[in-house]
C-alpha positions as CSV (number, residue, x, y, z in Angstrom):
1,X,-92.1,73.9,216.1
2,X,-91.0,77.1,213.7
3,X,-93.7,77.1,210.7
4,X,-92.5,77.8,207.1
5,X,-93.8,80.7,205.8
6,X,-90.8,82.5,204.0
7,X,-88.1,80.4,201.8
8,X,-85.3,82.2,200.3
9,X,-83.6,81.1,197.5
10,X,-80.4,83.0,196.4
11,X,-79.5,82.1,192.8
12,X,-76.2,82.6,190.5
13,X,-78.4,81.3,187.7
14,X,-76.5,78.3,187.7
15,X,-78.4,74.5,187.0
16,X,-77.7,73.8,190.4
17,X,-78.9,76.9,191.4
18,X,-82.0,76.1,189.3
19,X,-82.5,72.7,191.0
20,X,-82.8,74.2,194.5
21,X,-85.2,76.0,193.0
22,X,-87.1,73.6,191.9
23,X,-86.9,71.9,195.5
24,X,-88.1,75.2,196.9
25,X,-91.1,75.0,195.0
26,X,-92.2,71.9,196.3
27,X,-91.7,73.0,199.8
28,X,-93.6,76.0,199.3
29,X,-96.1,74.2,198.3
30,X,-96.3,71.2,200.8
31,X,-96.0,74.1,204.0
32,X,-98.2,77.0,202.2
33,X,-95.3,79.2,201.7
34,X,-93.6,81.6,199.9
35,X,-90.4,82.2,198.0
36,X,-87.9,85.4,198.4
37,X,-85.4,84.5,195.0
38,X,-82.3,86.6,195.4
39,X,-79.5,87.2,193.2
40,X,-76.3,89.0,195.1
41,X,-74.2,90.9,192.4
42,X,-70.6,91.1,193.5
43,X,-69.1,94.5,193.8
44,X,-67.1,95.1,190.5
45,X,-64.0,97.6,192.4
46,X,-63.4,94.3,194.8
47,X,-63.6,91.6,192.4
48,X,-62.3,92.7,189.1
49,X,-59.5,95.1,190.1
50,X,-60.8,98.3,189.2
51,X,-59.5,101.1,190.5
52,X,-61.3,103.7,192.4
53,X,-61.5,106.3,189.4
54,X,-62.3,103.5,187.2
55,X,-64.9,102.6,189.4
56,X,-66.4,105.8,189.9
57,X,-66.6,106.7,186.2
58,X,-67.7,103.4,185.2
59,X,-70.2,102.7,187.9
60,X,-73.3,103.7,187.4
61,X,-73.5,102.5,183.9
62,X,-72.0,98.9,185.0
63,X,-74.8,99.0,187.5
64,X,-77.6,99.6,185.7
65,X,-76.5,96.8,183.3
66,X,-76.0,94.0,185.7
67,X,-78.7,95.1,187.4
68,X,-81.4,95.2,184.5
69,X,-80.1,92.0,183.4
70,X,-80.0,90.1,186.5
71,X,-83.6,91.3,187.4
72,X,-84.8,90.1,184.0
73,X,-82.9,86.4,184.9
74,X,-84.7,86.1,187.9
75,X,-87.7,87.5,186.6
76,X,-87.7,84.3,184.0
77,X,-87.0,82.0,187.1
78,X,-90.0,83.6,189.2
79,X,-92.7,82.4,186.3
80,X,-95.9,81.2,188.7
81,X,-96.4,77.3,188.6
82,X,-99.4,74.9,188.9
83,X,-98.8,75.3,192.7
84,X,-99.2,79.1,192.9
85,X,-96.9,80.1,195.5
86,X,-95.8,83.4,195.8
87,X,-92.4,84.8,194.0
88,X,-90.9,87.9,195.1
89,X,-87.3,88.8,193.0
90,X,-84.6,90.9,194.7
91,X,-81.1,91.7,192.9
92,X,-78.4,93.1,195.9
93,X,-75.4,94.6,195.2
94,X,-73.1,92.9,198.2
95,X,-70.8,90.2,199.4
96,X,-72.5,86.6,199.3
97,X,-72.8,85.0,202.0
98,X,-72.6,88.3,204.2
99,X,-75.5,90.0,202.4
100,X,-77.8,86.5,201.6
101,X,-77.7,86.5,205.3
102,X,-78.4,90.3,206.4
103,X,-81.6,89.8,203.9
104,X,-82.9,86.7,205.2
105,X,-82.4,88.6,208.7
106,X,-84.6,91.0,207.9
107,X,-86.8,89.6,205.9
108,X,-87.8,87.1,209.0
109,X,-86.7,83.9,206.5
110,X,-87.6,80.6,208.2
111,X,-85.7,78.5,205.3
112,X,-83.2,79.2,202.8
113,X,-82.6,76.8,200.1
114,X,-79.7,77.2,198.2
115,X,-77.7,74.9,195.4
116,X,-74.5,74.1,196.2
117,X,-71.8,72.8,193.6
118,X,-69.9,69.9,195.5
119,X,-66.3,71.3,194.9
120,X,-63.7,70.3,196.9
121,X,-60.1,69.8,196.9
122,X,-57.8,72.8,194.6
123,X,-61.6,73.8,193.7
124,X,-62.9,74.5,196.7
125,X,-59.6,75.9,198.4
126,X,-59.7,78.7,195.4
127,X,-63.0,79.3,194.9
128,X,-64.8,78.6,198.2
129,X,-68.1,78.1,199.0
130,X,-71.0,80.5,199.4
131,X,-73.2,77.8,200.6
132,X,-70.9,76.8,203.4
133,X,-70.3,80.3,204.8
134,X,-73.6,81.1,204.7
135,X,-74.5,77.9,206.5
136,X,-72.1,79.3,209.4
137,X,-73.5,82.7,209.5
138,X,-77.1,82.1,208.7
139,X,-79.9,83.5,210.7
140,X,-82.0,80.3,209.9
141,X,-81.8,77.1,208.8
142,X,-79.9,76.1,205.3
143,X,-80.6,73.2,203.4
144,X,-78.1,72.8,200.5
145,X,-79.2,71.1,197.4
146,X,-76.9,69.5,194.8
147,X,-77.7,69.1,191.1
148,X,-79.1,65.5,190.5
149,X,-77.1,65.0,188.0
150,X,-73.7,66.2,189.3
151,X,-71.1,64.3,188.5
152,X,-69.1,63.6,192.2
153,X,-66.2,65.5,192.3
154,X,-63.0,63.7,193.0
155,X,-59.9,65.7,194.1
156,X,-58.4,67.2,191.8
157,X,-54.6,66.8,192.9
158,X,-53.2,63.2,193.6
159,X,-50.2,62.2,193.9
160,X,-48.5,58.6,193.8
161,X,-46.2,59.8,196.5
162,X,-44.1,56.4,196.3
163,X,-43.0,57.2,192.4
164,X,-42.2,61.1,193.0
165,X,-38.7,61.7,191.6
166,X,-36.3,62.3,195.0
C-alpha cells in the first residue's frame, strides 16, 4: 500500500476550490502529510486572442501582475492551521490539466485533491472540465470534491419534444 506523503491541491480560487482544500487539510493531517497548493495561470496569447506582437509587448507586465497577485491568493489560502501541516504555494504559467499533471509528476504527488464544479449538459460541453482531464492523465490518484452546498445542476437544455412546432 502507497503511503500519503504529498497532496496536491490545484486551486482557481473558486469556493469549491476552497472546499477541497479544506478536505486536503484533513487528510494531511489524518496520514502526516503535506500539501503542494498550485494555481495554473492560463497563457494570455491562447486564451484571450492576443496577437503575437500584442503578446510580446504586453507580456512581461501581464505576467508579473497575475503572477504577484495569484501568489498573494494562494499565499492567503496556505495560512498554517491547528493541524500544522506543511504548505508549499506554486503559481505555473501552463495548460490545466496538462501542467497540474507534469507537476505532480515531478513532484512524486501520491494524491491530488481538487474541487470540481458538477457542470454538465451546454455547461460542461463549453467549458469542460479540468478535473476530468486531469483524472484521465494523472500520474496519481484524483479525488474530486464538490462544494457541499452546490446546488445539483440539472441540464440546461430540455426540450418537450412532443409540442416543438413541425
Amino acid at each position: 500500500m502507497t503511503r500519503i506523503t504529498r497532496i496536491l491541491v490545484p486551486t482557481d480560487f473558486s469556493d469549491t476550490a476552497d472546499a477541497a482544500l479544506d478536505y486536503a487539510f484533513g487528510l494531511a493531517e489524518r496520514f502526516g502529510a503535506s500539501i503542494q497548493l498550485l494555481h495554473v495561470l492560463d497563457d494570455p496569447l491562447v486564451f484571450e486572442g492576443m496577437s503575437a506582437e500584442a503578446y510580446i509587448a504586453e507580456a512581461p507586465a501581464l505576467r508579473t501582475a497575475m503572477l504577484e497577485d495569484a501568489r498573494q491568493r494562494l499565499r492567503h489560502r496556505a495560512v498554517p492551521r491547528d493541524g500544522g501541516v506543511p504548505v508549499e504555494t506554486e503559481v505555473l504559467f501552463g495548460h490545466g490539466a496538462r501542467t497540474i499533471a507534469e507537476y505532480a509528476a515531478e513532484r512524486d504527488v501520491d494524491l491530488i485533491v481538487m474541487g470540481t464544479h458538477g457542470r454538465t449538459g451546454f455547461a460542461h460541453l463549453m467549458v469542460g472540465s479540468v478535473a476530468e482531464r486531469l483524472v484521465r492523465i494523472a500520474p496519481c490518484p484524483v479525488l474530486t470534491v464538490k462544494h457541499p452546498h452546490a446546488k445539483s445542476h440539472r441540464s440546461e437544455l430540455v426540450y418537450d419534444v412532443e409540442h416543438l412546432p413541425a
